[in-house]
BALUMTOR-830511 format. One record per residue (C-alpha): residue number from 1; residue in three letters; x negated, y negated, z. Coordinates in Angstrom, 2 decimals. Example, Ala and Ser with C-alpha at 12.3 -4.5 7.8 and 13.67 -1.06 7.14 Angstrom:
<node num="1" residuo="ALA" east="-12.30" north="4.50" up="7.80"/>
<node num="2" residuo="SER" east="-13.67" north="1.06" up="7.14"/>
***
This chain:
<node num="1" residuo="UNK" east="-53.12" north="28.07" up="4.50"/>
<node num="2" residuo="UNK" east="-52.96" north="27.41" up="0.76"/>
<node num="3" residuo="UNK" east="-49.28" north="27.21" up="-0.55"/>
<node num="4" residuo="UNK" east="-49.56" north="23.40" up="-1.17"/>
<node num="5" residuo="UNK" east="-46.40" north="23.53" up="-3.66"/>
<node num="6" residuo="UNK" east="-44.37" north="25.50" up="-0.91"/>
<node num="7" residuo="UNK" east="-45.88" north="22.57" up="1.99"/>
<node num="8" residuo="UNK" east="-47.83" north="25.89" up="3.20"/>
<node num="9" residuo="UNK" east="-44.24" north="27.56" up="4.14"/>
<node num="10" residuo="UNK" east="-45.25" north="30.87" up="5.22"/>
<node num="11" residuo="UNK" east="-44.21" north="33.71" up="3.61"/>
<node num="12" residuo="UNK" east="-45.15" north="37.39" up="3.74"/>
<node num="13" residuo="UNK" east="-48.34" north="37.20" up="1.69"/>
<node num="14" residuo="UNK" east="-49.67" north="34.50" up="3.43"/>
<node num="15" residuo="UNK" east="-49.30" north="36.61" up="7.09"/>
<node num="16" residuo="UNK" east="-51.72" north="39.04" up="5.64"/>
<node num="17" residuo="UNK" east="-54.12" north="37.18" up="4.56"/>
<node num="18" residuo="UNK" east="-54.02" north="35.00" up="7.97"/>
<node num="19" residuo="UNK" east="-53.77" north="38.27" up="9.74"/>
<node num="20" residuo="UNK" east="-56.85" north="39.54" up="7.50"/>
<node num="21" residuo="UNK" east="-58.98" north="36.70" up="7.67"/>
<node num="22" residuo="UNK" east="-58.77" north="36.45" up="11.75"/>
<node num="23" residuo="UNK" east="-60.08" north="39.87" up="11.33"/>
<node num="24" residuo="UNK" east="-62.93" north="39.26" up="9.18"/>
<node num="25" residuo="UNK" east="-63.92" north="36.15" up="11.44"/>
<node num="26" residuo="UNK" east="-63.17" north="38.37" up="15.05"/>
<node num="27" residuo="UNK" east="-66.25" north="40.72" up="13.23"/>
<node num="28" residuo="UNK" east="-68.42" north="37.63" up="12.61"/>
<node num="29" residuo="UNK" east="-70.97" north="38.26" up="15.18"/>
<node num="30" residuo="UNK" east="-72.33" north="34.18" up="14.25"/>
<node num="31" residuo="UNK" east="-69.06" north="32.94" up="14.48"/>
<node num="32" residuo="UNK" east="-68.17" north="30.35" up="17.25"/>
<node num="33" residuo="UNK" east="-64.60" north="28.88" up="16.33"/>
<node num="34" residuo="UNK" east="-61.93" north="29.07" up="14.16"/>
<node num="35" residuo="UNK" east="-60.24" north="26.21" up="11.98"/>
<node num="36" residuo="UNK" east="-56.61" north="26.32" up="10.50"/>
<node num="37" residuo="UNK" east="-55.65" north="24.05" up="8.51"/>
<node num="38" residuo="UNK" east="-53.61" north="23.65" up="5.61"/>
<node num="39" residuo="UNK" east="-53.72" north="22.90" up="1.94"/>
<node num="40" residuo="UNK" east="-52.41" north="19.55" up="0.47"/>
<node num="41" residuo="UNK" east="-51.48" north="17.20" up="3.54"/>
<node num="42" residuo="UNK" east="-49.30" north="19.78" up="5.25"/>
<node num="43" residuo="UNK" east="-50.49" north="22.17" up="7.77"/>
<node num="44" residuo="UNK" east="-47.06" north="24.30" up="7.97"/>
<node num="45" residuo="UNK" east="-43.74" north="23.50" up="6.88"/>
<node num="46" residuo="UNK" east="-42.23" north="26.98" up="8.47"/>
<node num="47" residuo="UNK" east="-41.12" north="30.16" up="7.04"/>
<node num="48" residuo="UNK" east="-40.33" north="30.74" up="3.70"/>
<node num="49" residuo="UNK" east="-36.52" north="30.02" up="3.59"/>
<node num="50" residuo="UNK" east="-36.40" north="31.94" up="0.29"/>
<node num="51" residuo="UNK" east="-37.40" north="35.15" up="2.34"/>
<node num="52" residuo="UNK" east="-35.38" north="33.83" up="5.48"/>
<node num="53" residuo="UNK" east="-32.56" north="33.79" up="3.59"/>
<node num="54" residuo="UNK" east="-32.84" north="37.90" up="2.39"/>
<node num="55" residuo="UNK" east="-33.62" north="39.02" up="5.61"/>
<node num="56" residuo="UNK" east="-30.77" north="37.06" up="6.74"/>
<node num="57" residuo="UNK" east="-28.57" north="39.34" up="5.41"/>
<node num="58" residuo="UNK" east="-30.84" north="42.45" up="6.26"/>
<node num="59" residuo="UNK" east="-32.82" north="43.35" up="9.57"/>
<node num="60" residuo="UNK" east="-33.28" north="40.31" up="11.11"/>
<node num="61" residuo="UNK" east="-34.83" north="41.15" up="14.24"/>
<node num="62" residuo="UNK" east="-37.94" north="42.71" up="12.53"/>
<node num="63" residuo="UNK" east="-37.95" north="39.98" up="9.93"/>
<node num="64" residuo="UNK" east="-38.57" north="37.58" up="13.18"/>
<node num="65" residuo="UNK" east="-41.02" north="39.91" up="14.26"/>
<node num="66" residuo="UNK" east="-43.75" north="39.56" up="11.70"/>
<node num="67" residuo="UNK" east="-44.24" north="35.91" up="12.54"/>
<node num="68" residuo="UNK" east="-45.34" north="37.13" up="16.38"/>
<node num="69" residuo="UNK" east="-47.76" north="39.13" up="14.05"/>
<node num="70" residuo="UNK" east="-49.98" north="36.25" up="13.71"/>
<node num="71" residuo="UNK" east="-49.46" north="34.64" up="16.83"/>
<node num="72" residuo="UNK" east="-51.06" north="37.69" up="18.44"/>
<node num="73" residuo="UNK" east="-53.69" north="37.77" up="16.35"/>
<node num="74" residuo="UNK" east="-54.64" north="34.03" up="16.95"/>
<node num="75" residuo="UNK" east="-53.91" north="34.68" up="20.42"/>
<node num="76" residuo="UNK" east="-56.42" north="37.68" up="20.28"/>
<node num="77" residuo="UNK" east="-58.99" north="36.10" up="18.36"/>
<node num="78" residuo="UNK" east="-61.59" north="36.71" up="20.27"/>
<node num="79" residuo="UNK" east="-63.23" north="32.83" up="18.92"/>
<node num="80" residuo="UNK" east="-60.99" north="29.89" up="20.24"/>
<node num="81" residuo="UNK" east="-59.35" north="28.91" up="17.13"/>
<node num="82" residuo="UNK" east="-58.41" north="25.03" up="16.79"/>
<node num="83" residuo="UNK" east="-55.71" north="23.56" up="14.44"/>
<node num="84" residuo="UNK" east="-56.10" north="20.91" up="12.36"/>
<node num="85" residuo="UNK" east="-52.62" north="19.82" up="12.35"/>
<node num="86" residuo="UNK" east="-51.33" north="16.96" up="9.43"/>
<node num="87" residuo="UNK" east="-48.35" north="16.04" up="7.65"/>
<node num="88" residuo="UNK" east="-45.05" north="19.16" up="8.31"/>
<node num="89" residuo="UNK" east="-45.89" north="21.19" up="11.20"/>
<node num="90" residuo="UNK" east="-42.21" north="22.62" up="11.38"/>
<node num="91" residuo="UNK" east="-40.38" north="25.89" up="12.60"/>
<node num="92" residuo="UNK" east="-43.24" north="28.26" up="12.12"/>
<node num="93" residuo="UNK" east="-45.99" north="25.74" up="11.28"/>
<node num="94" residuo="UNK" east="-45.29" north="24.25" up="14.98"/>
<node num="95" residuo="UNK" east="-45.34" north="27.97" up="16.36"/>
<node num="96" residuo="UNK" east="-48.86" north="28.38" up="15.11"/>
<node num="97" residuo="UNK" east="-49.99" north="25.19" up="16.24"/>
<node num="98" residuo="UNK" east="-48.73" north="26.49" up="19.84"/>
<node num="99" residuo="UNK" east="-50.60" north="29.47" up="19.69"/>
<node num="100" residuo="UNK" east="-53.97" north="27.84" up="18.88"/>
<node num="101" residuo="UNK" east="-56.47" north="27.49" up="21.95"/>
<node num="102" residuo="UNK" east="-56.33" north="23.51" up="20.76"/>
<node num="103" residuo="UNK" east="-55.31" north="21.24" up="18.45"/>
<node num="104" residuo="UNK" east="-55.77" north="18.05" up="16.92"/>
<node num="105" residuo="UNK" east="-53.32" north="16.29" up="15.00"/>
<node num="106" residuo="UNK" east="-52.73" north="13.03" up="12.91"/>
<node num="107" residuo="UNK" east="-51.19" north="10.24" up="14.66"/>
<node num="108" residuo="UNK" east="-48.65" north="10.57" up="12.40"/>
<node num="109" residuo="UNK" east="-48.22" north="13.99" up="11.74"/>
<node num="110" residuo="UNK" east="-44.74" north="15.57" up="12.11"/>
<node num="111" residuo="UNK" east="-43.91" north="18.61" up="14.55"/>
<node num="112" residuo="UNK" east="-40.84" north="20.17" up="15.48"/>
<node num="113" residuo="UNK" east="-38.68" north="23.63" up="15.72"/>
<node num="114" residuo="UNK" east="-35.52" north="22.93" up="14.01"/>
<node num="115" residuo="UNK" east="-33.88" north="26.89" up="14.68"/>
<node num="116" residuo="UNK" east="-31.05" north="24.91" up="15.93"/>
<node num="117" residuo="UNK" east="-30.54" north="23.36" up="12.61"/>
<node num="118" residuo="UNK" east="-31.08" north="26.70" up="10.45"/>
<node num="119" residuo="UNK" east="-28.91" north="28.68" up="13.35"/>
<node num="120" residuo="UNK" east="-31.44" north="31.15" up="14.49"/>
<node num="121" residuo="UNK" east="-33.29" north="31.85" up="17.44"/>
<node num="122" residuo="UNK" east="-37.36" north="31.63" up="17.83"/>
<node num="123" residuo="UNK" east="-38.11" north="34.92" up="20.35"/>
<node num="124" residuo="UNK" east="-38.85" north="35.15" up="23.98"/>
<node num="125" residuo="UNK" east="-42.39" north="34.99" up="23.48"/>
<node num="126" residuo="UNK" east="-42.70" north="31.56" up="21.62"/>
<node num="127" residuo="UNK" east="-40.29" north="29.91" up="23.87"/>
<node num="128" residuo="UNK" east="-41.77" north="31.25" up="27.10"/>
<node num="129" residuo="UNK" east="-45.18" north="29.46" up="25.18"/>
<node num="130" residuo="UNK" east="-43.27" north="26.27" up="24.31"/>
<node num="131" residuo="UNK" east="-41.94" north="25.77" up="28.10"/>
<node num="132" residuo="UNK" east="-45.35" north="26.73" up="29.14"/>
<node num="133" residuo="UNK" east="-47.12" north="23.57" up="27.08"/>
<node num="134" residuo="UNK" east="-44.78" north="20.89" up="27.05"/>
<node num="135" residuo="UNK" east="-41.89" north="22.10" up="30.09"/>
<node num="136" residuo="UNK" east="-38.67" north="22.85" up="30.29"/>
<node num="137" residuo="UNK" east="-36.81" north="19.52" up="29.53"/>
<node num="138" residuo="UNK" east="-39.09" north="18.85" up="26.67"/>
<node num="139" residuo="UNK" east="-38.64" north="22.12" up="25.39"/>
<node num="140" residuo="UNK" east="-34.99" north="21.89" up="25.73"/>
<node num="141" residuo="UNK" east="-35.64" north="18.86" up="23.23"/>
<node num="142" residuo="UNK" east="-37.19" north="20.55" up="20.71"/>
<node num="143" residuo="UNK" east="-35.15" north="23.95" up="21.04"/>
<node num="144" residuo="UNK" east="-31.66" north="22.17" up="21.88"/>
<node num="145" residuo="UNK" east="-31.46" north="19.29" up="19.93"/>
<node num="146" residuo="UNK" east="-34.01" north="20.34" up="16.89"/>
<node num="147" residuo="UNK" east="-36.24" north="17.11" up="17.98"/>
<node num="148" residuo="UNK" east="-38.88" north="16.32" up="15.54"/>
<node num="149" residuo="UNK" east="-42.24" north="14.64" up="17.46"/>
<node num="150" residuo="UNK" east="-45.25" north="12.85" up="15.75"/>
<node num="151" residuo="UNK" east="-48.71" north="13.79" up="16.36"/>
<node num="152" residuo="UNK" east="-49.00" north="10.85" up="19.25"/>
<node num="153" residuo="UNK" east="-46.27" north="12.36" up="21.25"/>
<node num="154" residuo="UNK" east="-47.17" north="15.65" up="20.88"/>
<node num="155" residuo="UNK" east="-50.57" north="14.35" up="22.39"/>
<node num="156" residuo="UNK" east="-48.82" north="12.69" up="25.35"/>
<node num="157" residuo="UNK" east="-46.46" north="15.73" up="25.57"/>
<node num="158" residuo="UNK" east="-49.37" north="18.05" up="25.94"/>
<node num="159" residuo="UNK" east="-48.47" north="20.06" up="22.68"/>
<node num="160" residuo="UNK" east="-51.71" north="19.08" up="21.12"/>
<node num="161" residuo="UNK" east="-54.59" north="17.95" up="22.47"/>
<node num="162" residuo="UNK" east="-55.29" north="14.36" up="20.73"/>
<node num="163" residuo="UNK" east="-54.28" north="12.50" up="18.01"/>
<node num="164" residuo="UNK" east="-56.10" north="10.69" up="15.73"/>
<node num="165" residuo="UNK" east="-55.75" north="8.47" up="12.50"/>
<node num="166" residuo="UNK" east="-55.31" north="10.28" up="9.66"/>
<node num="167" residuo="UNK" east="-58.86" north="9.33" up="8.29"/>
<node num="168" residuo="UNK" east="-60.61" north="11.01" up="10.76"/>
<node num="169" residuo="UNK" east="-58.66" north="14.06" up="11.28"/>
<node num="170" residuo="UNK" east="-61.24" north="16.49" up="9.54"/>
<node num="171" residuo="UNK" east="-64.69" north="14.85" up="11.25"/>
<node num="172" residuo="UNK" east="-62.30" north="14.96" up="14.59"/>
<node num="173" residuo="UNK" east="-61.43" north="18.95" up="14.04"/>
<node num="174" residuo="UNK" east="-64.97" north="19.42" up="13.37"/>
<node num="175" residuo="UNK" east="-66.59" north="17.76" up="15.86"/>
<node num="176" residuo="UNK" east="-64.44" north="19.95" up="18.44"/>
<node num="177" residuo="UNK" east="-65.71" north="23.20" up="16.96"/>
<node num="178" residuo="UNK" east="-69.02" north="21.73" up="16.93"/>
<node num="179" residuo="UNK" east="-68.74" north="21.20" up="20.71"/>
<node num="180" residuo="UNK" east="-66.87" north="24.88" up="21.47"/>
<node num="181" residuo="UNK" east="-69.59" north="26.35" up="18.97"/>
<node num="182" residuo="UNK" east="-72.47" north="24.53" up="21.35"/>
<node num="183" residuo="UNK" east="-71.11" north="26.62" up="24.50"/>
<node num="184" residuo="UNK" east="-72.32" north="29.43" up="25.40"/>
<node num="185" residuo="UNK" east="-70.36" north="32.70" up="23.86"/>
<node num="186" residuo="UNK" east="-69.92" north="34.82" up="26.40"/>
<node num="187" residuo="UNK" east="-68.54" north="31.92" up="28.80"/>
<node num="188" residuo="UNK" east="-66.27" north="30.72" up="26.30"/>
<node num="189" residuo="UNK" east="-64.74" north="33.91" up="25.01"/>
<node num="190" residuo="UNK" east="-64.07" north="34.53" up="29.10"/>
<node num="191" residuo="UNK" east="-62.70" north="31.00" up="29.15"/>
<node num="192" residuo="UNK" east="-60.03" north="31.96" up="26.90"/>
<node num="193" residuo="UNK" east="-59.12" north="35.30" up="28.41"/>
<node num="194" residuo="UNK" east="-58.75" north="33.54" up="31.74"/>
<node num="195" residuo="UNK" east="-56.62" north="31.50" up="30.48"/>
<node num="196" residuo="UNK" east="-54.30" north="33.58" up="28.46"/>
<node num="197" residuo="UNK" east="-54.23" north="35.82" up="31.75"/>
<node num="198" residuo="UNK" east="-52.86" north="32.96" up="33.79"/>
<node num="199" residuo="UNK" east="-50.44" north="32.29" up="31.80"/>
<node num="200" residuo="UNK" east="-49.39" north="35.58" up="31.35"/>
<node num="201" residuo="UNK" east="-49.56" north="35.60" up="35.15"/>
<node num="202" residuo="UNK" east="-47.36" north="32.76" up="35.67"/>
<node num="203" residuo="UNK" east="-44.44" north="33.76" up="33.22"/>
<node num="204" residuo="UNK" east="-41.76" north="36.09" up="33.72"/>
<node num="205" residuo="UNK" east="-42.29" north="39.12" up="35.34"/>
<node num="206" residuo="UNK" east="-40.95" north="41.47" up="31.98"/>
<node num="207" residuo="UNK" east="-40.54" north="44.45" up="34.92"/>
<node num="208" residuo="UNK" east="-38.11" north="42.02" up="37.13"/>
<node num="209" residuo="UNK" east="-36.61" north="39.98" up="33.98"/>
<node num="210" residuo="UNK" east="-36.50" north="43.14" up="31.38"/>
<node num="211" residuo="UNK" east="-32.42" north="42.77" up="31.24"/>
<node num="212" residuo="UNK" east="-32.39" north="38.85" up="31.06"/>
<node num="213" residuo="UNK" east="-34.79" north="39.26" up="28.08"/>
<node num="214" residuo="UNK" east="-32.59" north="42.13" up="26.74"/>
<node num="215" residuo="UNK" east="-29.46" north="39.82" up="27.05"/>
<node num="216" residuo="UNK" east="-31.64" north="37.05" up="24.90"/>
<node num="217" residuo="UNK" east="-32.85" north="39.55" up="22.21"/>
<node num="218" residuo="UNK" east="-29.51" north="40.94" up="21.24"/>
<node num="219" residuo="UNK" east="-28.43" north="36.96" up="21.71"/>
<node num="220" residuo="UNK" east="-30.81" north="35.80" up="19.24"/>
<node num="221" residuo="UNK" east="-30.30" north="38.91" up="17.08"/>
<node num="222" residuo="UNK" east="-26.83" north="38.07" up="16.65"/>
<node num="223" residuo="UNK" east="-27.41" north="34.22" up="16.19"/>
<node num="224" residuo="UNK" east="-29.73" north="35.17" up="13.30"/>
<node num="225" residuo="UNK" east="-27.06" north="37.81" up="11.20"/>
<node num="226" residuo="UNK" east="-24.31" north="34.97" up="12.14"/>
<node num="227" residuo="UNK" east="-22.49" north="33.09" up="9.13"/>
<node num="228" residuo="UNK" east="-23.81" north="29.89" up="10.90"/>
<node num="229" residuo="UNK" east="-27.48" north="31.17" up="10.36"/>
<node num="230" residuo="UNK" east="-26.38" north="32.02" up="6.54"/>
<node num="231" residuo="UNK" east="-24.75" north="28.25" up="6.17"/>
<node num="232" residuo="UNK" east="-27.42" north="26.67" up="8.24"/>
<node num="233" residuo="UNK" east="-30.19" north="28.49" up="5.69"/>
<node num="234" residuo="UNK" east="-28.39" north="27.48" up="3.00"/>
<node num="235" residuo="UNK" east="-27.51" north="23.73" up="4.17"/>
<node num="236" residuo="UNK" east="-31.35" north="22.81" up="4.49"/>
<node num="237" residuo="UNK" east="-32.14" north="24.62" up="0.73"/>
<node num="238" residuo="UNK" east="-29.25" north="22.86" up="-0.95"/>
<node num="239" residuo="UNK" east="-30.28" north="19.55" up="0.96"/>
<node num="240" residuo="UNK" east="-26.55" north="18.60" up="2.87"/>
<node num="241" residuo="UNK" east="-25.08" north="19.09" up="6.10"/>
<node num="242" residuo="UNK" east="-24.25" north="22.12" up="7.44"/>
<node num="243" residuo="UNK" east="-20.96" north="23.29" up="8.66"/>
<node num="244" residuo="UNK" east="-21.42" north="25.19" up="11.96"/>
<node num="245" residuo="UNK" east="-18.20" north="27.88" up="13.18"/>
<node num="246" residuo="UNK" east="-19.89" north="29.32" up="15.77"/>
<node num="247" residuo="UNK" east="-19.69" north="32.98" up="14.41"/>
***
């Protein structure tokens, strides 16, 4: 991710050419594992708040939808993809670290999903994913109370799988690829399915839960076109405290 003036805040562009370059490495017939990492000393300081902000005031449930777009795809990537997490790993940023197959981080590295703060909801799928890694009552922590977590408790929390000191993050990263890449393919890429199957397995069933999800979507839509979601935007651009009216 290479928006190092922006701390590698996603916007639109960048989802494409994430989305595009999962692609281009799912067709690598030689390729083992996938890295992400970003530019600068940040891995991912969240969404874009420039863009958050318009689609604020616009659709906001399909605005939230194009992050899930490259969730799936890392999710899909046929490769186990590992992050290489330093420095902001916020909102979004954190999101993607969730979705990766593993992670390593910086001892020191910063993680958290401040929707709370901004006064919008992350979807169904990423909290169902959150609650899954790190439980309920942490999740509740991060979700609830905005929570930010370094890169050793995310470690002990299960969010990540080790920490390390910041000087030997990269050899780290690498040396886990090294060790995926030195398995055999086949085994590994069922590895992963089995996993994501359990999972899927163990969540919700959508066919028994379909209206409590319902009653969260339109929940989260409406969170999202609130005036607290405008204020909250605007609080964390402008760099003050926001003034929450619940409406």
């Amino acid at each position: 991710m290479n928006r190092p003036e922006a701390r590698n805040a996603v916007d639109a562009r960048m989802l494409d050419a994430l989305v595009s370059a999962f692609g281009a490495a799912a067709a690598e017939p030689d390729c083992r594992a996938v890295v992400l990492a970003g530019a600068g000393g940040n891995f991912c300081a969240g969404a874009d708040l420039a863009e958050l902000s318009t689609a604020q005031g616009g659709d906001a449930v399909d605005y939230v939808r194009t992050f899930e777009d490259i969730l799936t795809a890392v999710e899909h990537q046929p490769q186990p993809v590992i992050a290489q997490v330093e420095g902001a790993a916020l909102g979004a940023g954190c999101l993607l670290v969730l979705a990766c197959d593993l992670a390593v981080a910086t001892d020191d590295a910063r993680l958290a999903v401040p929707s709370a703060r901004l006064g919008v909801v992350v979807n169904f799928e990423n909290i169902e994913r959150l609650v899954m890694a790190v439980g309920p009552n942490r999740a509740a922590d991060l979700l609830e109370a905005s929570h930010e977590i370094t890169g050793a408790t995310a470690a002990g929390w299960g969010l990540v799988n080790r920490a390390v000191p910041a000087r030997d993050l990269h050899e780290a990263t690498l040396a886990l690829a090294r060790r995926v890449a030195a398995r055999a393919p086949l085994a590994v890429k069922a590895s992963k399915r089995g996993i994501h199957a359990t999972l899927q397995h163990l969540a919700l069933d959508r066919s028994l839960a379909g209206h409590t999800v319902a009653d969260f979507d339109m929940m989260a839509a409406e969170a999202f076109a609130s005036d607290d979601a405008a204020e909250g935007i605007a609080a964390v651009r402008e760099r003050r405290r926001p003034e929450f009216r619940g409406r």
